[in-house]
N, C-alpha and C positions, 0 to 999 in steps of 0.2 A: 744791744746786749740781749740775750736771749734768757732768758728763767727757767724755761721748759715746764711750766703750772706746777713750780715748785712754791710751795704756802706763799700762795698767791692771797688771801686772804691777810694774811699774819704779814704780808708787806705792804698793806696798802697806803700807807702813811710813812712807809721808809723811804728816807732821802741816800739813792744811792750814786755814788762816785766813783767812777771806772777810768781808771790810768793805763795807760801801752808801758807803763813800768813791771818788771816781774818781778814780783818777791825777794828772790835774791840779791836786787838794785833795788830798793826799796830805801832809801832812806831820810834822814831827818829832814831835808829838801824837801824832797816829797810829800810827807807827812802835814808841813807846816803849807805845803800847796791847796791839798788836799781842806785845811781848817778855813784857810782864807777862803776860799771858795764857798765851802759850807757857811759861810757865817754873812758871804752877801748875799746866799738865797732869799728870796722873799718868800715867806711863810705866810699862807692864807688858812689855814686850821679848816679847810673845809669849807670855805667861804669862799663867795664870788668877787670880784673887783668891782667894785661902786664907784669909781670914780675918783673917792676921798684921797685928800694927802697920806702920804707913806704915814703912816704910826698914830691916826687922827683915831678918836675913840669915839666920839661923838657925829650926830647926825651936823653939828656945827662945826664940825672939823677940827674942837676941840680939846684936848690932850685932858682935860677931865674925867673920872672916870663916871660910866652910867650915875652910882649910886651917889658918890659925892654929889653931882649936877641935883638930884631930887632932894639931899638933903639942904644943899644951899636954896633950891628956889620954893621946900616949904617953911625953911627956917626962916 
């Protein structure tokens, strides 16, 4: 797909989904293709892939969040 350095800036972060459907066939099929899709992307926010399990928050691979972890180990 081609953008043409169209606010190439203002997309850098947009997740985009391109169908050989044309508008006029467009429909609720589509549509709910389209969300599936989207919603098993893996999303890194900018971040690199460290190895860690899918959704792990912690350097222990832990589903804890940072600040909960600090408060339990100085409480």
């Amino acid at each position: 797909m081609r953008l043409s350095n169209f606010l190439l800036w203002q997309i850098a972060y947009t997740e985009i989904w391109v169908t050989e459907t044309l508008w006029p066939d467009f429909r609720r099929a589509e549509l709910f293709r389209a969300i599936l899709e989207y919603q098993s992307r893996e999303r890194r926010f900018g971040a690199v892939d460290t190895g860690r399990p899918r959704g792990a928050s912690g350097a222990d691979g832990s589903m804890i969040p940072a600040a909960a972890r600090i408060d339990r180990d100085l409480g």
